[in-house]
C-alpha positions as CSV (number, residue, x, y, z in Angstrom):
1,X,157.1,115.1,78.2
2,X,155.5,114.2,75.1
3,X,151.9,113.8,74.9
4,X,151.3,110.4,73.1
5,X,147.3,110.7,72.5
6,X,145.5,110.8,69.2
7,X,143.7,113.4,67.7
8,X,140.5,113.7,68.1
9,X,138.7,112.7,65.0
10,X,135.8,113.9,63.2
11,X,132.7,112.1,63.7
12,X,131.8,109.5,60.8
13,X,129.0,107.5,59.6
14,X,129.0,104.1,59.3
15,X,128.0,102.3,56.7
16,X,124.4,102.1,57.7
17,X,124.6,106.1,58.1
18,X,126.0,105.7,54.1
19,X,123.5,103.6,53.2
20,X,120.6,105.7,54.8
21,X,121.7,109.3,54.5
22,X,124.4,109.2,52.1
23,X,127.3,111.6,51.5
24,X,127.2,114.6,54.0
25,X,126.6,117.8,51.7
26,X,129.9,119.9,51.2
27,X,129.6,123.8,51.9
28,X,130.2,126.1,48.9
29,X,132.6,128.2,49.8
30,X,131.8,131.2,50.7
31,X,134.3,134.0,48.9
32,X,134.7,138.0,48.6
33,X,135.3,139.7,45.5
34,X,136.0,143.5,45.3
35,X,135.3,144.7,41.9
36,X,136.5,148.9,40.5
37,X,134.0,149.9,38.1
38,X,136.8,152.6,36.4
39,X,139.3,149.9,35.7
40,X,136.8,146.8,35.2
41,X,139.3,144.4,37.1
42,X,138.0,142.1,39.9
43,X,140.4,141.1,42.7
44,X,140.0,138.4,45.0
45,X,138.9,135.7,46.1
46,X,138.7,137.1,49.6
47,X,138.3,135.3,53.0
48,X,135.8,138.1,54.9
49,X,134.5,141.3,53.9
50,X,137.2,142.6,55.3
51,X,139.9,141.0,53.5
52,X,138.0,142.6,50.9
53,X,138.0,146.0,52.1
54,X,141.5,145.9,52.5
55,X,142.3,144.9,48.5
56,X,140.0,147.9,48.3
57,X,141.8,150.5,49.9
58,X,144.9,148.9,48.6
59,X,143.6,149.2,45.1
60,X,142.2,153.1,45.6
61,X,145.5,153.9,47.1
62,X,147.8,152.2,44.5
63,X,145.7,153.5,41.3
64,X,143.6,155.6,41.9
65,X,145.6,158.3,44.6
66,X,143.1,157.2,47.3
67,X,139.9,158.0,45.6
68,X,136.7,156.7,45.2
69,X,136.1,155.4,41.9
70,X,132.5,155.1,40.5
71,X,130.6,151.9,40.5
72,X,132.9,150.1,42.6
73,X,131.9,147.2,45.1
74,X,132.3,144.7,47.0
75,X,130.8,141.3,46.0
76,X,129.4,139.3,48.7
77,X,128.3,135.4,48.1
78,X,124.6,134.6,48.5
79,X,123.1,134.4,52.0
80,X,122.7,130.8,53.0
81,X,119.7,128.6,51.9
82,X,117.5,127.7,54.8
83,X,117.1,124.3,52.8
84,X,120.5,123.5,52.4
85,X,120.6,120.9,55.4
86,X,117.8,118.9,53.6
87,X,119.4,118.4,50.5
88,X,121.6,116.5,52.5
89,X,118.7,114.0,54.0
90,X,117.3,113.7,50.4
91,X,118.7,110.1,49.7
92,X,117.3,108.9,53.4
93,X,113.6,110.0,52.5
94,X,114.1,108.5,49.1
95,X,114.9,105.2,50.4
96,X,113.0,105.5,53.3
97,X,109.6,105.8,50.4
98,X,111.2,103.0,48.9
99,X,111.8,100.5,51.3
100,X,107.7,101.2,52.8
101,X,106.6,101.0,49.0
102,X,108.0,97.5,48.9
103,X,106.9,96.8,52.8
104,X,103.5,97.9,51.5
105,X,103.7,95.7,48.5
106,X,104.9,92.7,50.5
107,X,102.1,93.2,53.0
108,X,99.0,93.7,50.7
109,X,100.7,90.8,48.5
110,X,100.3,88.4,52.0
111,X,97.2,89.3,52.9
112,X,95.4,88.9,50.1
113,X,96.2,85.2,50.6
């Protein structure tokens, strides 16, 4: 028997979510690179660190006879801003100090009357 239900789907915002928050922030992604200083050739991209390390011993295997070679590495990507998730609120506080700039306008407009 066949199931006949739907995916779940992702969450979205609705257009008032839009209009507050605007577009969700995308994630870089985050890649390896391995990098042998002796032949100056980068490989990569690689999923994990250890996708990585396996190109590496791959690499040291294949040209090198399973040596080390000098002032090789493994490049990682940047650790992750602790900020990162506010970038994506920036448009709500912007219209957010908008909308009470005219509010307070408005207001000091009316009551001067």
């Amino acid at each position: 028997m066949t199931s006949t239900r739907r995916p779940a789907a992702r969450k979205q915002r609705g257009r008032l979510g839009y209009l507050l928050l605007g577009r969700p922030p995308k994630k870089p992604r985050q890649d390896h690179h391995y990098r042998c200083g002796v032949c100056r050739t980068s490989y990569g991209p690689a999923p994990s660190r250890e996708a990585a390390r396996a190109i590496r011993d791959w690499h040291r295997g294949d040209r090198h006879g399973g040596g080390a070679p000098d002032g090789e590495k493994i490049i990682s990507p940047p650790p992750p801003d602790p900020f990162d998730w506010l970038r994506g609120y920036q448009p709500a506080f912007v219209r957010c100090a908008v909308a009470l700039g005219v509010v307070l306008v408005l207001f000091l407009t009316f009551a001067q009357r």
